[in-house]
C-alpha positions as CSV (number, residue, x, y, z in Angstrom):
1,X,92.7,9.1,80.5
2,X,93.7,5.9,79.0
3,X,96.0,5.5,75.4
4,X,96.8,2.4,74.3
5,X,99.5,2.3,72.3
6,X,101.7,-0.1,70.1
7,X,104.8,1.4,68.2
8,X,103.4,4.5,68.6
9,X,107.5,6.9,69.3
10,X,107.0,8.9,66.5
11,X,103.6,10.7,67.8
12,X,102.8,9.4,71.7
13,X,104.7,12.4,73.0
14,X,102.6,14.8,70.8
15,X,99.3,13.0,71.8
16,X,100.6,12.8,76.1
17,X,101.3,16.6,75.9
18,X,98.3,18.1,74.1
19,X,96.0,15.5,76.6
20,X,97.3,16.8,79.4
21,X,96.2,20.4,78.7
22,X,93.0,19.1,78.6
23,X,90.9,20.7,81.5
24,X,90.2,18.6,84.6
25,X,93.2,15.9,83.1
26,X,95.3,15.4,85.4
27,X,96.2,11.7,84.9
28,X,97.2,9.7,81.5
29,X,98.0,6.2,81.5
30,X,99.3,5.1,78.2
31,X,99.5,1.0,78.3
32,X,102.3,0.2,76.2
33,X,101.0,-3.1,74.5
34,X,104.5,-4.8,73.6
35,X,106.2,-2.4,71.3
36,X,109.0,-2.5,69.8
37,X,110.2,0.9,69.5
38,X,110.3,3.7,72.7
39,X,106.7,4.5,72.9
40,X,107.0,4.1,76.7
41,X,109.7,5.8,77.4
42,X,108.5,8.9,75.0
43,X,105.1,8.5,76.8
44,X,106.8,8.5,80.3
45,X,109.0,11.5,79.0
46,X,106.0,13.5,78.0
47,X,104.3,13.5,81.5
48,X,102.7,9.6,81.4
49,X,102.2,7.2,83.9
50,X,102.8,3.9,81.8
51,X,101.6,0.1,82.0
52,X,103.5,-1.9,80.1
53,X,103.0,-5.6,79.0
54,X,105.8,-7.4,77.9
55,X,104.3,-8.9,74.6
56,X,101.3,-7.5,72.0
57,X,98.2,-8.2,73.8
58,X,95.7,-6.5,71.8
59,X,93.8,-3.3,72.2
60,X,90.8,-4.8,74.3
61,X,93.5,-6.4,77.0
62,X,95.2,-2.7,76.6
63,X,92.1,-1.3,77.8
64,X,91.5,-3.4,80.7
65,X,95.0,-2.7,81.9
66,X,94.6,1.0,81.6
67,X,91.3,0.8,83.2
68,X,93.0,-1.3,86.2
69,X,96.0,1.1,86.5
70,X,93.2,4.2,86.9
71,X,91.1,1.7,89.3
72,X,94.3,1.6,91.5
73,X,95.3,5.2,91.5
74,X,91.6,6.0,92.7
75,X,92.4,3.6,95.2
76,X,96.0,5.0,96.3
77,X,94.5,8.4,96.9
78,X,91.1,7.8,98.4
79,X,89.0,9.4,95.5
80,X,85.4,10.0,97.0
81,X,84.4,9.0,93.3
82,X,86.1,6.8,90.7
83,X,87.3,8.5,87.4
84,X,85.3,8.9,84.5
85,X,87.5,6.8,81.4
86,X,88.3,8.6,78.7
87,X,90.0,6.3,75.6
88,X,92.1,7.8,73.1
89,X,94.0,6.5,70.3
90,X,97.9,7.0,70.5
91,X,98.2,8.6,67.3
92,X,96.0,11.6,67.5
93,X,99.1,13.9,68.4
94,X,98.1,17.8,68.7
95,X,94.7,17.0,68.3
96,X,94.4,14.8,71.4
97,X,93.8,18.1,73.0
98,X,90.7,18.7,71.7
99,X,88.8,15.7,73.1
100,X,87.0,17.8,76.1
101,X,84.0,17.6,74.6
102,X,83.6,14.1,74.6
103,X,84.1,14.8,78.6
104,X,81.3,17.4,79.1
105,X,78.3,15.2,78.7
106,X,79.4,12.3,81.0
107,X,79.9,14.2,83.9
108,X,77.0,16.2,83.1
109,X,75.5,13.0,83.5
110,X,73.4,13.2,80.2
111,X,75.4,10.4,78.7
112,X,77.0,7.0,80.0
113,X,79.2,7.0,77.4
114,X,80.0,9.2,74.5
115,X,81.5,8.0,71.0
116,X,83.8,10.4,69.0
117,X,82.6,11.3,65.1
118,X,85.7,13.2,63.3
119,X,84.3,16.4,61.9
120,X,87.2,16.2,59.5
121,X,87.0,12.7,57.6
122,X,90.8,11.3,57.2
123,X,90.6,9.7,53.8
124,X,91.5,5.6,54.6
125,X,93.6,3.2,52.5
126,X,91.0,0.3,53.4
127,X,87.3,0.3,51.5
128,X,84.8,0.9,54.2
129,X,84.4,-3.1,54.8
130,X,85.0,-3.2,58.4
131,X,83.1,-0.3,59.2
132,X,79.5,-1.4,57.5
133,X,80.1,-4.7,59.5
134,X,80.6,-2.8,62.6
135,X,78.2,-0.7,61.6
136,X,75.3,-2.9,60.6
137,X,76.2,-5.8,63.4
138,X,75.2,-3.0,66.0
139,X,72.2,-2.3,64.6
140,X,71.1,-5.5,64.1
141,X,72.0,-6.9,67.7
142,X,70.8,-3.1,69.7
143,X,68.7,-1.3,67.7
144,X,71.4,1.6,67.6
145,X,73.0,3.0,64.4
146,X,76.5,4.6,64.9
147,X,77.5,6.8,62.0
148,X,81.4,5.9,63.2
149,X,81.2,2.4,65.1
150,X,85.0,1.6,64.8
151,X,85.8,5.4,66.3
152,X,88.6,4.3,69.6
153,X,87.2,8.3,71.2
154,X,85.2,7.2,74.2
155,X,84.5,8.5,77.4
156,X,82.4,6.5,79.8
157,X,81.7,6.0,83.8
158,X,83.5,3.2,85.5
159,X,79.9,1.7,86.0
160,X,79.4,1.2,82.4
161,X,82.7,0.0,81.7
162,X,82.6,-2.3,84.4
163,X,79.3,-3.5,83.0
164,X,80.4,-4.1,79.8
165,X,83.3,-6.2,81.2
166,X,84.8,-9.0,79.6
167,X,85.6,-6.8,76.7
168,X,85.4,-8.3,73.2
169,X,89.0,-9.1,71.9
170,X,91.3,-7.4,69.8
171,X,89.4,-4.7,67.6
172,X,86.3,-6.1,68.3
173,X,86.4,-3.9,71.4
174,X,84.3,-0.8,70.4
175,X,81.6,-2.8,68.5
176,X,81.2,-4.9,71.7
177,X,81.1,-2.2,74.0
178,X,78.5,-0.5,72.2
179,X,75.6,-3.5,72.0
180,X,76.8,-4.5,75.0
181,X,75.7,-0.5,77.1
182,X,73.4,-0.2,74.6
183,X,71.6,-3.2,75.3
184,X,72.1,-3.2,79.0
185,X,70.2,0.6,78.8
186,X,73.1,2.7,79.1
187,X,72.8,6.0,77.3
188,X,75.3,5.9,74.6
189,X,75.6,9.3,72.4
190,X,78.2,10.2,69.3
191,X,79.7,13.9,70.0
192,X,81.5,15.2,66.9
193,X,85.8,16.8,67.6
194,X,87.4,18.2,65.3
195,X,90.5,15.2,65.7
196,X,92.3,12.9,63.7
197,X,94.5,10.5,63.3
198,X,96.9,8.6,61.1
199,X,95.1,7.5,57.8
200,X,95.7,3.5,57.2
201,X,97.5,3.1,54.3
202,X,97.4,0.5,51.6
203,X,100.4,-1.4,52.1
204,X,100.2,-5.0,52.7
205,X,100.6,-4.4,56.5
206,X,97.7,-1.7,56.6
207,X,95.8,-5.0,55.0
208,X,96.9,-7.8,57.4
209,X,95.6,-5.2,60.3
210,X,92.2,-4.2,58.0
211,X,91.6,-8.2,57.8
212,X,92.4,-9.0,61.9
213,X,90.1,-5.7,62.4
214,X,87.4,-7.5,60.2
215,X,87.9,-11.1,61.5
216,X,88.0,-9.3,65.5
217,X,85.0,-7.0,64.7
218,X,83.1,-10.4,63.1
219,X,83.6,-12.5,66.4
220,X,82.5,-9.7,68.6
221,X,78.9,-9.3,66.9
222,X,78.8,-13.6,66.4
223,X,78.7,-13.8,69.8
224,X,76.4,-11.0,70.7
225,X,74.0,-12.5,68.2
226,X,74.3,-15.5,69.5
227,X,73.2,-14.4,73.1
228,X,70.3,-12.8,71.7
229,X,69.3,-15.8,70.0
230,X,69.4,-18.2,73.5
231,X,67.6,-15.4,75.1
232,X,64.7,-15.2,72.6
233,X,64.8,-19.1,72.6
234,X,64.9,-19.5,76.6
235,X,62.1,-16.8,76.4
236,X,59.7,-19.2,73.9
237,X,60.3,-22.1,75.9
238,X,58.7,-20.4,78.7
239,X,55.8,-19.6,77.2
């Protein structure tokens, strides 16, 4: 399992202990992403292994560290398989616990990855901007329609993460991941939990991160669109 986490003190030990009970968890890496407070050392407290980087990286480059810090502990102890990745968002607290079923269909093997959708709806500070963008920008470029496209809940096989590799930057990551499997014919399905995290406010910090969340989210689909635009003109010129 893999939480990355910025200034998260105040609720990373919650979300590291209820994780943990999680059957068949027996490994959380929480990539601490340049805070400035003592998520790390709360994280490490609470029964974490933890990456740190020395300066705000973004949540994409959080991932990939995580991901590498798993790759290498597969490695260390000679696991006939590599782990499944489960993401989680370091502010879920008590109810990081209840993420197992977001684990049951990927090792099943019925799903490639799974996307959370909150059975209880945390009422946002924001006005639903970023998440129509996501939303529509995934449809447009795979076909797929995600009913919570921005939801950081995921649980996929190191195949499909390594084949959606380089991630899309910043906050951009989820809506790249998901018409990037979805395209490459990965089986992608949304699992409702009954989890939740920490509501956004409206502050004017809960709007400088709503606006790099739009701007992140905006350059991940641009670019997607703009591969399936050479491919469909590569694919004329052929005719």
């Amino acid at each position: 399992m893999i939480i990355p986490a910025k200034d998260e003190a105040d609720r990373i030990g919650a979300t590291v202990t209820a994780a943990l009970a999680i059957p068949g968890v027996d490994l959380v890496v929480v990539v601490d992403d340049g805070s400035f407070d003592a998520t790390g050392k709360v994280a490490k407290a609470a029964g974490a292994r933890v990456v740190r980087h020395s300066r705000n990286r973004g949540k994409a480059a959080a991932m990939e560290s995580g991901a590498e810090a798993v790759r290498l502990f597969d490695d260390e102890f000679d696991a006939e398989e590599p782990r499944h990745l489960l993401f989680l968002d370091a502010d879920l607290a008590e109810t990081a616990g209840r993420a197992a079923p977001l684990i049951e269909p990927v090792r099943a093997g019925s799903a490639d990855m799974t996307i959370a959708t909150f059975s209880a709806r945390v009422k946002l500070g924001g006005h639903g901007f970023v998440v129509r963008l996501a939303r529509e920008g995934i449809k447009r470029a795979s076909g797929w329609e995600a009913s919570q496209p921005l939801n950081g809940q995921r649980c996929l096989t190191r195949a499909a993460f390594e084949a959606a590799r380089p991630l899309a930057h910043g906050f951009g990551v989820e809506t790249g991941l998901t018409i990037d499997l979805v395209r490459k014919g990965f089986r992608v399905v949304e699992v409702e939990v009954d989890m939740a995290h920490r509501a956004t406010g409206t502050d004017w910090h809960a709007q400088v991160h709503r606006a790099r969340q739009f701007r992140d989210v905006a350059l991940a689909i641009a670019a997607r669109e703009q591969v399936l635009t050479d491919i469909k003109g590569v694919v004329r010129g052929s005719r």
